[in-house]
Gaussian input, Z-matrix of N, CA and C with variables (Angstrom, degrees):
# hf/3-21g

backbone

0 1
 N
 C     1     B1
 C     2     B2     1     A1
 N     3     B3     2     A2     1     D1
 C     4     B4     3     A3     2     D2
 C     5     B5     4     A4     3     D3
 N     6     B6     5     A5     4     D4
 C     7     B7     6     A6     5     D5
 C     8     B8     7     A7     6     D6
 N     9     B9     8     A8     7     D7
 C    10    B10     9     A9     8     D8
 C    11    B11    10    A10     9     D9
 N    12    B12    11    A11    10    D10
 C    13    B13    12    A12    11    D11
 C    14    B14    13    A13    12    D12
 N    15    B15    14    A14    13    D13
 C    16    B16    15    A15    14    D14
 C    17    B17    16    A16    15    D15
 N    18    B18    17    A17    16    D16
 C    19    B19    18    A18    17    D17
 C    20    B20    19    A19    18    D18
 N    21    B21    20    A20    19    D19
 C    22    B22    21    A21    20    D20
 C    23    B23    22    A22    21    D21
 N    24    B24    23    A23    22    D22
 C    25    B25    24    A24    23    D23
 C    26    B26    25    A25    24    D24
 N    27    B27    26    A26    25    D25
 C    28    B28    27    A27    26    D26
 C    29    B29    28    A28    27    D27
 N    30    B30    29    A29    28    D28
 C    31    B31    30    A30    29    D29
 C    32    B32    31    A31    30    D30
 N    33    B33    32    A32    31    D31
 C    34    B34    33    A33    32    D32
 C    35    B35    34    A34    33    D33
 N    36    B36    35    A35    34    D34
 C    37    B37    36    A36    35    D35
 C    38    B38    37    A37    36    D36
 N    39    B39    38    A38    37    D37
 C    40    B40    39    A39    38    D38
 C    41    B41    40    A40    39    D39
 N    42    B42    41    A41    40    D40
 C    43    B43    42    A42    41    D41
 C    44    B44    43    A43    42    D42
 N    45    B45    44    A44    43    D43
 C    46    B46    45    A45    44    D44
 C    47    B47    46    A46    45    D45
 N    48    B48    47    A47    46    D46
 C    49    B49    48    A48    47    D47
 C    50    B50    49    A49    48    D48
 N    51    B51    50    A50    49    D49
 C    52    B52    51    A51    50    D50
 C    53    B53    52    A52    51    D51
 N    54    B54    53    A53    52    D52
 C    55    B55    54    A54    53    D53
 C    56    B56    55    A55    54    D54
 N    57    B57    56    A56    55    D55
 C    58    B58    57    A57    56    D56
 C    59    B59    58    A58    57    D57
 N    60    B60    59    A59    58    D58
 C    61    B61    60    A60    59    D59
 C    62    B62    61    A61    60    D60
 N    63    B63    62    A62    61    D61
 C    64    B64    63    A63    62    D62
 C    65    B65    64    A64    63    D63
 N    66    B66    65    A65    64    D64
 C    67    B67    66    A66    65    D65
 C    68    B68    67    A67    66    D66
 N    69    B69    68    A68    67    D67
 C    70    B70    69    A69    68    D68
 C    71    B71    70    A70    69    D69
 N    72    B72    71    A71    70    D70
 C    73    B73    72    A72    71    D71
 C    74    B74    73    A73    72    D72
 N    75    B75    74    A74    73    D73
 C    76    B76    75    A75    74    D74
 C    77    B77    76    A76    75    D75
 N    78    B78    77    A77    76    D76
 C    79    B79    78    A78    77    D77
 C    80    B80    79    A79    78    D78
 N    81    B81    80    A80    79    D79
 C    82    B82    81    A81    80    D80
 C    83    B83    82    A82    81    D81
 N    84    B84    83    A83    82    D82
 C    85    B85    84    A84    83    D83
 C    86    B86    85    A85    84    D84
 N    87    B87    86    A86    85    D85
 C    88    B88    87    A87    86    D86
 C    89    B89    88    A88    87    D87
 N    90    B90    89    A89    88    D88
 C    91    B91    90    A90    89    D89
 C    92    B92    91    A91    90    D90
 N    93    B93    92    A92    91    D91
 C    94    B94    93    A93    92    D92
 C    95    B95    94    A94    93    D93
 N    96    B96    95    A95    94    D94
 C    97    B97    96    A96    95    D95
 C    98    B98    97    A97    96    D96
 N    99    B99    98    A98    97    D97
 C   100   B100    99    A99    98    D98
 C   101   B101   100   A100    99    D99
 N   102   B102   101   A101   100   D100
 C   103   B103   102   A102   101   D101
 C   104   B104   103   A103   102   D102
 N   105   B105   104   A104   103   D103
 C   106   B106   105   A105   104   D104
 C   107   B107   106   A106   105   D105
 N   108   B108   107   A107   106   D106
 C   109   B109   108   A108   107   D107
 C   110   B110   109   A109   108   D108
 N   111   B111   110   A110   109   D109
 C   112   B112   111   A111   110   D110
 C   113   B113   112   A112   111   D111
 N   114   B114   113   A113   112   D112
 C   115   B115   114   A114   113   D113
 C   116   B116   115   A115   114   D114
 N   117   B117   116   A116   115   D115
 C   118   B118   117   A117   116   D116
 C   119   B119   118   A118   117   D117
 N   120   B120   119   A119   118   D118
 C   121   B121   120   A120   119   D119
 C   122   B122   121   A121   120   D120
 N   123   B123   122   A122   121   D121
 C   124   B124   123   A123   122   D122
 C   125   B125   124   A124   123   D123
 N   126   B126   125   A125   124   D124
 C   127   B127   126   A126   125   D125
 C   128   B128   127   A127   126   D126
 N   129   B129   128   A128   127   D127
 C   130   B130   129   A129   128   D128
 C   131   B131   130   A130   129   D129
 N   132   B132   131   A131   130   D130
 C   133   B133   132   A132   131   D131
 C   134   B134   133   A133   132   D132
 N   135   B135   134   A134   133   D133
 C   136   B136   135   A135   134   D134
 C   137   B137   136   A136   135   D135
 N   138   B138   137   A137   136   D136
 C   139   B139   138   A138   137   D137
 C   140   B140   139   A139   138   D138
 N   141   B141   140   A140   139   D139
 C   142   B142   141   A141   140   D140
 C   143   B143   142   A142   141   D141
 N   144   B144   143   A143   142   D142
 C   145   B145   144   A144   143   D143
 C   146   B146   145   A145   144   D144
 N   147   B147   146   A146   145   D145
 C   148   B148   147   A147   146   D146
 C   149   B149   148   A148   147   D147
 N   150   B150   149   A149   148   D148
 C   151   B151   150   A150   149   D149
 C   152   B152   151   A151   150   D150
 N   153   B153   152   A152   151   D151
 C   154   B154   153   A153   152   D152
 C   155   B155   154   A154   153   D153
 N   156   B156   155   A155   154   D154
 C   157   B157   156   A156   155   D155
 C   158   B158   157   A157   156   D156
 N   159   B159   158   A158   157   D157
 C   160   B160   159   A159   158   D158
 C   161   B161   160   A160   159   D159
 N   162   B162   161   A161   160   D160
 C   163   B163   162   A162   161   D161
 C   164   B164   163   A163   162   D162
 N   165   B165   164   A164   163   D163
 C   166   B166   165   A165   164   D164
 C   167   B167   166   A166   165   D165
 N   168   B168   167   A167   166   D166
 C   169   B169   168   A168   167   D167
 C   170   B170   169   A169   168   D168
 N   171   B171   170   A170   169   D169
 C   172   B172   171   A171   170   D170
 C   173   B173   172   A172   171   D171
 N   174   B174   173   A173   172   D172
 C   175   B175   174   A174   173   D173
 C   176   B176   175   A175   174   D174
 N   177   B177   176   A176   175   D175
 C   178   B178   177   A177   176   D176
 C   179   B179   178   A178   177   D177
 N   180   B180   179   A179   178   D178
 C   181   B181   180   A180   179   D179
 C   182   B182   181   A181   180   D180
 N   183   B183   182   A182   181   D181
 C   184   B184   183   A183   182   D182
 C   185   B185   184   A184   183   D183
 N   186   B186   185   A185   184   D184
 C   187   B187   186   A186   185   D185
 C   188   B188   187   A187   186   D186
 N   189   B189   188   A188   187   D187
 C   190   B190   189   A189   188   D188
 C   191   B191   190   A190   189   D189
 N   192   B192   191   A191   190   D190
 C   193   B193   192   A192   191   D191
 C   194   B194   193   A193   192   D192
 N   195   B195   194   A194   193   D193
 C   196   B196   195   A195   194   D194
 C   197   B197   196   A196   195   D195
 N   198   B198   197   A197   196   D196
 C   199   B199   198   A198   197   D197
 C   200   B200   199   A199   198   D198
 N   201   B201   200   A200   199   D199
 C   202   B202   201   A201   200   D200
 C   203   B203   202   A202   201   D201
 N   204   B204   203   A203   202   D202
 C   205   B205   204   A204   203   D203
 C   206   B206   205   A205   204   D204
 N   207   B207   206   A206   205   D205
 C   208   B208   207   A207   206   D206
 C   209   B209   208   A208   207   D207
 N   210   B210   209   A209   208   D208
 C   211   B211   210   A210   209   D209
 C   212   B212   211   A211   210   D210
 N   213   B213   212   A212   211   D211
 C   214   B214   213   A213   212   D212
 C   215   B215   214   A214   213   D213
 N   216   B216   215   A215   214   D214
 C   217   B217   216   A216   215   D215
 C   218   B218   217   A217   216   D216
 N   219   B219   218   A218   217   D217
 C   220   B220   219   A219   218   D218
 C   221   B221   220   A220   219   D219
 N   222   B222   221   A221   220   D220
 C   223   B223   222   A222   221   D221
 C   224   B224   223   A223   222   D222
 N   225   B225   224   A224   223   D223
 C   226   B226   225   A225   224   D224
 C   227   B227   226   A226   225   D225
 N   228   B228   227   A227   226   D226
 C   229   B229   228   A228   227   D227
 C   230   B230   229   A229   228   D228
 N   231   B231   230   A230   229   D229
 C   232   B232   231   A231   230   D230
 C   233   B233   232   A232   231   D231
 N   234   B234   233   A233   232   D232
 C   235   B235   234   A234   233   D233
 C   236   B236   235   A235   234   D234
 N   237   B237   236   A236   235   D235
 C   238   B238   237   A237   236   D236
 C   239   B239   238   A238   237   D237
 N   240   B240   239   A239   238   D238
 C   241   B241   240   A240   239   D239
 C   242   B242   241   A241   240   D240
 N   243   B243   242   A242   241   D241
 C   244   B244   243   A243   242   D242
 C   245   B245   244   A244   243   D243
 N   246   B246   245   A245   244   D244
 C   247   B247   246   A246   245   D245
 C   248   B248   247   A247   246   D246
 N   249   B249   248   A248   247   D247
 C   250   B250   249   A249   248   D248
 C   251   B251   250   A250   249   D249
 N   252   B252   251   A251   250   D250
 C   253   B253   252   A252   251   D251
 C   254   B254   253   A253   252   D252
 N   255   B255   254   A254   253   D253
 C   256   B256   255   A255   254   D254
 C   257   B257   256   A256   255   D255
 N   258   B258   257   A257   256   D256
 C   259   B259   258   A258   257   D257
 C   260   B260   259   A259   258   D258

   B1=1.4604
   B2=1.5205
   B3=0.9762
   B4=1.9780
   B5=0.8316
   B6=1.4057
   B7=1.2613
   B8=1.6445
   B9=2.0856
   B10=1.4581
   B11=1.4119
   B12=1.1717
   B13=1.4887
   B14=1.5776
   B15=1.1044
   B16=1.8102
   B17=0.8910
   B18=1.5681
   B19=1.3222
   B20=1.3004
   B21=1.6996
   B22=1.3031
   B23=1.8463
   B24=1.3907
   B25=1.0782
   B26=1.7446
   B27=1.2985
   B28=1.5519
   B29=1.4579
   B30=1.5265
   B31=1.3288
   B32=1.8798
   B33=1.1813
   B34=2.0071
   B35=1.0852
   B36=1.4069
   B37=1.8214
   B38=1.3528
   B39=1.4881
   B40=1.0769
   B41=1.0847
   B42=1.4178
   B43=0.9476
   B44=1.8477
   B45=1.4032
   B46=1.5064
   B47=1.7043
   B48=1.1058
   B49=1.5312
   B50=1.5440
   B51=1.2790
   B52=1.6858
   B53=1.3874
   B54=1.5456
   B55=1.2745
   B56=1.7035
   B57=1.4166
   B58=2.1182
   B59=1.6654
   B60=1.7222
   B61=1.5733
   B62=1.7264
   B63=1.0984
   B64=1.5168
   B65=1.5231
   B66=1.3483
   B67=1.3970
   B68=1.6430
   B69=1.3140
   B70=2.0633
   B71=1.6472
   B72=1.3408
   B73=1.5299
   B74=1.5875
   B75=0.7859
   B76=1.2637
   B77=1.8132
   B78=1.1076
   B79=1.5456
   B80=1.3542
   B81=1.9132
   B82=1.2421
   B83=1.8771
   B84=1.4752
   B85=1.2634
   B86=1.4715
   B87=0.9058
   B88=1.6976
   B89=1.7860
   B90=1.0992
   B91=1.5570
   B92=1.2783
   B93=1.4376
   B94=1.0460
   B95=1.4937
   B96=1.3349
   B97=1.0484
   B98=1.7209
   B99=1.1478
   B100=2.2060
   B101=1.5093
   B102=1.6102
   B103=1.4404
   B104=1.3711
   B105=1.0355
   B106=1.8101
   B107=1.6125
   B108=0.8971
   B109=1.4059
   B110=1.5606
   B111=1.5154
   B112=2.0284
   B113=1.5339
   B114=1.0513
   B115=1.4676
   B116=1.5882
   B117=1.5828
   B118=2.1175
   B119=1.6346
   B120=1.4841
   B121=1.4324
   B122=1.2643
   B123=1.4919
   B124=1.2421
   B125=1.0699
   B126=1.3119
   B127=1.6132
   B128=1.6773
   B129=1.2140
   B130=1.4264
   B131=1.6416
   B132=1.7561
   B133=1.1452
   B134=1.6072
   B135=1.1395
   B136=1.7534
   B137=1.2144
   B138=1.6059
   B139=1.3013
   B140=2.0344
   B141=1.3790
   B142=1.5699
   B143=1.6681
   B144=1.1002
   B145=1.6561
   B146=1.0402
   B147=1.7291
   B148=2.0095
   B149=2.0253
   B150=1.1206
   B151=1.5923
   B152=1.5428
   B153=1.4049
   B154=1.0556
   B155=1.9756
   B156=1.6763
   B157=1.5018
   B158=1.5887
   B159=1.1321
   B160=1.7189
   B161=1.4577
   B162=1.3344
   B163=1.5521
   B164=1.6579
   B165=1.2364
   B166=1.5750
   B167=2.3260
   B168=1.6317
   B169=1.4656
   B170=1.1473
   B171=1.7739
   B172=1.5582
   B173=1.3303
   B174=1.1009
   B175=1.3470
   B176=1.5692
   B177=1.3290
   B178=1.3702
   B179=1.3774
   B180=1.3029
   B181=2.3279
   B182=1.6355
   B183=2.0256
   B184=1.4625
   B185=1.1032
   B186=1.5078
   B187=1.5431
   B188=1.7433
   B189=1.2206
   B190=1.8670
   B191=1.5870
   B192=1.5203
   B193=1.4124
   B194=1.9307
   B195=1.5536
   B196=1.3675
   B197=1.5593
   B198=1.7859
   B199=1.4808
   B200=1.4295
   B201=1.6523
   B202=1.3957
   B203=1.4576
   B204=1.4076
   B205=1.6208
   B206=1.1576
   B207=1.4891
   B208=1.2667
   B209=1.6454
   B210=1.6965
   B211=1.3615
   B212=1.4702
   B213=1.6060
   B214=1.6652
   B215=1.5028
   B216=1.7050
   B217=1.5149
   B218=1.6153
   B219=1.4903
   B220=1.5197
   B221=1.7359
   B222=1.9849
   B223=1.6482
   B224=1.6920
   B225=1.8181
   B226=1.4237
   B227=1.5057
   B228=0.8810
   B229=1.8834
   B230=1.1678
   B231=1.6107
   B232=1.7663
   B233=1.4930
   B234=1.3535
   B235=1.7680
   B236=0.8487
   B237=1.5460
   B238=1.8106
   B239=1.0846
   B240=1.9598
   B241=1.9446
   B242=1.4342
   B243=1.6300
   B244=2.0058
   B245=1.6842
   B246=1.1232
   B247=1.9534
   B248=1.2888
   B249=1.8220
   B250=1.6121
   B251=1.2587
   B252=1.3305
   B253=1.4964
   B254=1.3497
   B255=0.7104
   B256=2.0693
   B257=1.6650
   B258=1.3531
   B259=1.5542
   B260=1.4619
   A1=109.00
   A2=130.69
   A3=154.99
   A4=101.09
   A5=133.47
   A6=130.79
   A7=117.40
   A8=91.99
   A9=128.65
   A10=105.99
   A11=128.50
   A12=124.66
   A13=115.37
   A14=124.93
   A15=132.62
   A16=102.67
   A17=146.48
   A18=134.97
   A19=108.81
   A20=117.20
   A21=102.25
   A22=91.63
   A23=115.62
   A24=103.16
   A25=117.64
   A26=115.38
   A27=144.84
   A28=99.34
   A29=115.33
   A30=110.22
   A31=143.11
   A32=84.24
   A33=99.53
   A34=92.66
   A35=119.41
   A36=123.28
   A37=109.16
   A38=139.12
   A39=130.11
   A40=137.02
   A41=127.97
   A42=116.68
   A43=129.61
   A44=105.82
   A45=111.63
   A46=105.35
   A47=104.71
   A48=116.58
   A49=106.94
   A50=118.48
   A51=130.59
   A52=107.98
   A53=122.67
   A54=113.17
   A55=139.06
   A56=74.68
   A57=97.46
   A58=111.82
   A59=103.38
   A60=117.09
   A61=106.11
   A62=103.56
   A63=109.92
   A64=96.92
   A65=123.47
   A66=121.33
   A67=115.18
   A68=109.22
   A69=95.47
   A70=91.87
   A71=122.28
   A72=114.18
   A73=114.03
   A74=117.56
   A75=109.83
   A76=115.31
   A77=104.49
   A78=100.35
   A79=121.53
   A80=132.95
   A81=137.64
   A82=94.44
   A83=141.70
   A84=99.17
   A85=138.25
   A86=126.03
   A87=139.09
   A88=107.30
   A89=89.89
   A90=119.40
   A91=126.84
   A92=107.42
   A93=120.47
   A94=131.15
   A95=126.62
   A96=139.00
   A97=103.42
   A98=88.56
   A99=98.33
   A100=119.34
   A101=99.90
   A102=101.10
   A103=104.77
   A104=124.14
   A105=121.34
   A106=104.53
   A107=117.00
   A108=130.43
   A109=117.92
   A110=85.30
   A111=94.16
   A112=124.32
   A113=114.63
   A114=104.70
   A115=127.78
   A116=91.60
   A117=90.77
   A118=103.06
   A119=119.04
   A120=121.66
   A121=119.09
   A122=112.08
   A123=118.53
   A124=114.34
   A125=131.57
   A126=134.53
   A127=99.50
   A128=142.08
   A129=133.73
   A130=120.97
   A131=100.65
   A132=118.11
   A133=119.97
   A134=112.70
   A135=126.52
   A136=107.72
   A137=121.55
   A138=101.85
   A139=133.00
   A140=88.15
   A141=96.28
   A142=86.81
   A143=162.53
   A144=133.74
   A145=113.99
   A146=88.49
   A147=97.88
   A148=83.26
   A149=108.03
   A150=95.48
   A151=135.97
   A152=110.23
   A153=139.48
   A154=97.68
   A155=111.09
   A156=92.81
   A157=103.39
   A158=108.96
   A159=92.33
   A160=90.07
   A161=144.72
   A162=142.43
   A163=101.84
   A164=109.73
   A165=116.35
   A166=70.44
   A167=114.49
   A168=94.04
   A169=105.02
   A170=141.38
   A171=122.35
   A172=102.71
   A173=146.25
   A174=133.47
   A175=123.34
   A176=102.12
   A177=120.24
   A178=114.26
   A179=105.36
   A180=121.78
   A181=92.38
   A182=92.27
   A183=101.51
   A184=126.17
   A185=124.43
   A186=163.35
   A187=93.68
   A188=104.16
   A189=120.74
   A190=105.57
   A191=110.84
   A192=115.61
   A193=111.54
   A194=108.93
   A195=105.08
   A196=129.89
   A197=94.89
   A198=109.96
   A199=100.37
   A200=113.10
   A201=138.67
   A202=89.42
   A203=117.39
   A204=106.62
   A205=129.20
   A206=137.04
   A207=126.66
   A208=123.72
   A209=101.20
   A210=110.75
   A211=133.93
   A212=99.66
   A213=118.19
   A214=96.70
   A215=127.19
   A216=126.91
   A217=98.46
   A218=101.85
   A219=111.30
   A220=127.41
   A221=85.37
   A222=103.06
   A223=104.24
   A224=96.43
   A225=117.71
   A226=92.55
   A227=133.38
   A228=105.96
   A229=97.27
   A230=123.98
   A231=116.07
   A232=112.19
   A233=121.16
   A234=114.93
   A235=104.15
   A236=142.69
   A237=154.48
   A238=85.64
   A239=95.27
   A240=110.02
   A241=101.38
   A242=115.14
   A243=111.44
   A244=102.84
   A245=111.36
   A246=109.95
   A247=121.09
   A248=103.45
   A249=111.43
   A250=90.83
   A251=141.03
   A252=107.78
   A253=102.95
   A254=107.89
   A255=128.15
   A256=93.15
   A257=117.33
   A258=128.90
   A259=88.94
   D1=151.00
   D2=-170.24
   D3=-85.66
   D4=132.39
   D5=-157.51
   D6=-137.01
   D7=-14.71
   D8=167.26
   D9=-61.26
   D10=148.76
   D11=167.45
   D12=-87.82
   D13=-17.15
   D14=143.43
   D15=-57.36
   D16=-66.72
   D17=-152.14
   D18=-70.77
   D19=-24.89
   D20=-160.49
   D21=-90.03
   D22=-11.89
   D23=-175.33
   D24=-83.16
   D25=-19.84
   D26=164.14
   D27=-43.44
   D28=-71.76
   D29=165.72
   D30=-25.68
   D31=-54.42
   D32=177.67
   D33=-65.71
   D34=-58.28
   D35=-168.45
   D36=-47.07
   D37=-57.32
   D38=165.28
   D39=-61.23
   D40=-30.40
   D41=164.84
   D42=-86.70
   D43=5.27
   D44=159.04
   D45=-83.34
   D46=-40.67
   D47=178.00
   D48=-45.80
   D49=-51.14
   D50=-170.89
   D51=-94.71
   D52=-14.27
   D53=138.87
   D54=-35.76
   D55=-72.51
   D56=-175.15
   D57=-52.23
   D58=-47.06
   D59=167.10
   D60=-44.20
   D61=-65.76
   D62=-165.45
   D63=-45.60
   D64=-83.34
   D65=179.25
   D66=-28.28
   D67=-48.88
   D68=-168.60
   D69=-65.58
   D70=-39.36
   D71=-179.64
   D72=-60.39
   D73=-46.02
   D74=177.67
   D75=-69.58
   D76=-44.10
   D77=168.96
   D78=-65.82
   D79=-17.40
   D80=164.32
   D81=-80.91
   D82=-58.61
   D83=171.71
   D84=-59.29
   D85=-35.57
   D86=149.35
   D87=-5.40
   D88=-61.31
   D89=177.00
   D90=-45.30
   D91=-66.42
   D92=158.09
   D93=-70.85
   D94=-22.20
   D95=168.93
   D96=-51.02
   D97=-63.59
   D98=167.06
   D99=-27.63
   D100=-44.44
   D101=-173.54
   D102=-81.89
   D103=-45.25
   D104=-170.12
   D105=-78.11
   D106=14.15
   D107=175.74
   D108=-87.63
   D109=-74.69
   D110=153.32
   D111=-64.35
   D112=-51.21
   D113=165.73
   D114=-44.51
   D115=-26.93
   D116=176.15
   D117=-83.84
   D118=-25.76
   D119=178.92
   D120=-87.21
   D121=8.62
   D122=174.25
   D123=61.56
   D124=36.83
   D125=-162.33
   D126=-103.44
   D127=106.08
   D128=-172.70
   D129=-74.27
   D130=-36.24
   D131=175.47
   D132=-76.13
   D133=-47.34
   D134=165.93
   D135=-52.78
   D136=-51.47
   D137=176.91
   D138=-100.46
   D139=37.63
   D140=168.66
   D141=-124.59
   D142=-55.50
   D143=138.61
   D144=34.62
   D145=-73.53
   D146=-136.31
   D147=-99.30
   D148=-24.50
   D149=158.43
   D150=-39.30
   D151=-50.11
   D152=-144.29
   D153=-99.82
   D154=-35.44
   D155=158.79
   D156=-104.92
   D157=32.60
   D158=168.33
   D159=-106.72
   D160=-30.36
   D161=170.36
   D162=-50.52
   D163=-51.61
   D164=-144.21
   D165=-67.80
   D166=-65.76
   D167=-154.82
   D168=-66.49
   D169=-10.06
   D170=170.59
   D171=-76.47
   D172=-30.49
   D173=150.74
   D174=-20.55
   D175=-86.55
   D176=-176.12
   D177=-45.24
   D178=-36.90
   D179=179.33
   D180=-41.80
   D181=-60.19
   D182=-159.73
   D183=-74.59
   D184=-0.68
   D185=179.53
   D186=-69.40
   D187=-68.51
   D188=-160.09
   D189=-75.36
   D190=-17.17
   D191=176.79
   D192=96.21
   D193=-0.77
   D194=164.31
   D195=-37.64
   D196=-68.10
   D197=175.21
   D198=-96.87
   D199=160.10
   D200=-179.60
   D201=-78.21
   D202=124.21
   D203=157.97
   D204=-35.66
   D205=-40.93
   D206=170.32
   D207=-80.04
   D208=6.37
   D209=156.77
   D210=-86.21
   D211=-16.44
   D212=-173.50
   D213=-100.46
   D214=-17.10
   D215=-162.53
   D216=-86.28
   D217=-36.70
   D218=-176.37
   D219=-59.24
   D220=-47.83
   D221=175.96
   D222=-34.79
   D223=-65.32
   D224=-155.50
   D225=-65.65
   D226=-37.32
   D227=-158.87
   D228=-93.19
   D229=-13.16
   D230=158.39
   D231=-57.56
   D232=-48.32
   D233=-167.25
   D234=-89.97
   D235=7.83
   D236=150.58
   D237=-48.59
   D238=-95.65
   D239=-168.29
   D240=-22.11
   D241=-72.22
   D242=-166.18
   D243=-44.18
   D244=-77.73
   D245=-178.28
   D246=-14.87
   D247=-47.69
   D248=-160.29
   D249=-88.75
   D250=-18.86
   D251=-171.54
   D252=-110.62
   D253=33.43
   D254=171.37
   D255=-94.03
   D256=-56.36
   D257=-148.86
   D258=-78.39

């Protein structure tokens, strides 16, 4: 245990910090989960939907500094390619 009064405050900070992360991550797989969902049901319309807020929250992840932009660019042009070759 920290015994510094920075350190101990370093502590809370991260772990509210790895809170908030955890949640947008989990709400960007959520997200995506939506899309590969319709895509297994073959749904074309459902899954440009559920595309379209799984972009908007890998966006926003990569907005807050969760994901590396070229980690949120990758997601999305993977569940493009999947969507489009559904259509």
């Amino acid at each position: 245990m920290a015994n510094i009064k920075s350190a101990k405050k370093r502590i809370l900070v991260n772990q509210t910090k790895a809170a908030r992360n955890k949640s947008i991550k989990s709400s960007v797989k959520t997200a995506i989960k939506k899309v590969d969902a319709a895509i297994a049901a073959k749904d074309v319309e459902a899954a440009k939907a559920a595309l379209l807020n799984a972009t908007s929250a890998i966006d926003k992840a990569a907005s807050k500094g969760v994901y590396h932009k070229n980690t949120a660019s990758r997601k999305i042009s993977r569940l493009n390619l999947a969507v489009n070759k559904l259509a």
